[in-house]
N, C-alpha and C positions, 0 to 999 in steps of 0.2 A: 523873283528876286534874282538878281545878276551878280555875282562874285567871281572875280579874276585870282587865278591862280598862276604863278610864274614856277615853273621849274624848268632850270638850266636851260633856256633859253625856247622853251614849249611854251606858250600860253596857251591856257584850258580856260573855256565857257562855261559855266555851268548853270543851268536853269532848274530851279525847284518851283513846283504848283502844286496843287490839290487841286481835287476834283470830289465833286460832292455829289451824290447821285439825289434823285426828287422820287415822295414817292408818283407811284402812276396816274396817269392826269385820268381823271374819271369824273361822271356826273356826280357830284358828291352833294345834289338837291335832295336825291333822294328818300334819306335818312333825317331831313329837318322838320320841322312844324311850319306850319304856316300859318297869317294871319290876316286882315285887311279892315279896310275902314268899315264896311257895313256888309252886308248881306243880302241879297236881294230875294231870295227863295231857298230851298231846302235845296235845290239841282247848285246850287253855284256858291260854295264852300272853299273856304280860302285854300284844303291842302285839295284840292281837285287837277291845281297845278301842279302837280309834284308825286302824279299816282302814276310814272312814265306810260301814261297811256294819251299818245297825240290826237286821241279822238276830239274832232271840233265842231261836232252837231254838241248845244247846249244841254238840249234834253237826254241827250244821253247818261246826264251825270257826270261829265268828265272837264268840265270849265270854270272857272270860277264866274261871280258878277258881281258889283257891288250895285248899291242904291243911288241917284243921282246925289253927287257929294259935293262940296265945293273944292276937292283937292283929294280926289280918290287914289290909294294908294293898298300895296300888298306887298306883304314883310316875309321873307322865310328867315329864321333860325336854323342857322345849320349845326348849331348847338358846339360850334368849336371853332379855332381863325383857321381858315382855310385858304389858301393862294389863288385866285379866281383869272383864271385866263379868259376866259367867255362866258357870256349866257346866252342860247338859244331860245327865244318866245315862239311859241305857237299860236298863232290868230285862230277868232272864233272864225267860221265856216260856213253858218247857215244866217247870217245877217248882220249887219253892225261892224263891220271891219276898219271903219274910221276912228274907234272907240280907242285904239290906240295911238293912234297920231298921236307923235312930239312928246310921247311918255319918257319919263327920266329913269333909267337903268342904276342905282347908287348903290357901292357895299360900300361897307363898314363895320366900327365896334360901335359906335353910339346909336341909343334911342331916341336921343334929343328928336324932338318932335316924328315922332315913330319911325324915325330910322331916313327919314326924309331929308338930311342935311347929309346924310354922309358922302365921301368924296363919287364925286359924277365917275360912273364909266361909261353911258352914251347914252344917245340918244335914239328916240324909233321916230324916223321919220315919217313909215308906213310902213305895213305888214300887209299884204295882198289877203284877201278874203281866205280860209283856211289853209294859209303858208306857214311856212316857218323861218327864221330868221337869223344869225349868229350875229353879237356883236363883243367884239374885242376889249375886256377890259384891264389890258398889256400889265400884271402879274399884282390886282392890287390885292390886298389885304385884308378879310372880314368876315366876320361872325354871322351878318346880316347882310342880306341881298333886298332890296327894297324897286319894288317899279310903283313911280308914282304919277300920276297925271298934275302937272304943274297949274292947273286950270278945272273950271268946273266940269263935273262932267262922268260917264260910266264908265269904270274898267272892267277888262272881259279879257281873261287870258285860260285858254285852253292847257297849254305846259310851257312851264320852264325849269330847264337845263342851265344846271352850274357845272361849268367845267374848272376842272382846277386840283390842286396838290394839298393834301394834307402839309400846314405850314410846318408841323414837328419836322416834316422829313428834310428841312434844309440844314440843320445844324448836328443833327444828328452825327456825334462822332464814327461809330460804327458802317457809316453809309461814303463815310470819305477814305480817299486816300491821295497816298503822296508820286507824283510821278519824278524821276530826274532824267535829264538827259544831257548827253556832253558833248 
């Protein structure tokens, strides 16, 4: 805000803003549940995503897989709204690396059709055979991280990384303050 001040023939500027600090951008997958459309074996468990271990041999225990579905999909719960700047997928490694093609990246609040409608933040074009991948979901808002296959077919995701800010910490009074300058 801009307010002019006249005395005796001084004009003063004066600029007032706040500043609000975020808390720390972190993996904040860590700590949710996870879910998905089927299961395919006792090795490939939907929170197997989410055990921050990038391992991407399947046998190892550490990937998830679903069963051939007509629109296979895996939901994490991060059990709070949190501010999502990225997610990171890790492809499986030891076979099937196409399995993610053109998979949909969605948060949000709602479950409408398991979480599957909520607002897009990208898309996987491809994940190279046990790579990893960042994609930018520019500061949206949600409870729910959802990667869904828009098409028939197996999903197979080794780990994902939510990056992003505990939404409390944007309004938080105690985290802002007021700067002036003249």
């Amino acid at each position: 805000i801009f307010t002019q001040t006249e005395v005796t023939h001084i004009t003063r500027w004066e600029l007032n803003f706040s500043i609000c600090l975020l808390s720390p951008e972190k993996n904040v997958a860590l700590k949710g549940t996870a879910t998905q459309s089927s299961q395919y074996d006792s090795y490939g468990a939907a929170g197997n995503a989410i055990d921050g271990n990038r391992n991407t041999k399947y046998t190892d225990g550490s990937c998830t897989h679903t069963n051939q579905d007509s629109k296979p999909w895996w939901r994490l719960d991060l059990q709070d709204v949190f501010t999502v700047t990225s997610v990171t997928i890790t492809n499986r490694g030891d076979c099937c690396s196409e399995r993610i093609d053109g998979a949909e990246i969605r948060v949000g609040n709602s479950l409408d059709d398991n979480g599957n409608q909520n607002p897009l933040c990208a898309v996987v074009p491809s994940i190279a055979e046990g790579q990893s991948s960042s994609f930018q979901c520019n500061w949206t808002m949600g409870r729910y991280v959802s990667v869904v296959l828009p098409k028939p077919g197996i999903l197979t995701l080794c780990e994902v990384e939510v990056n992003g800010h505990d939404s409390s910490g944007w309004y938080k009074p105690e985290r802002c303050f007021c700067l002036i300058s003249y």
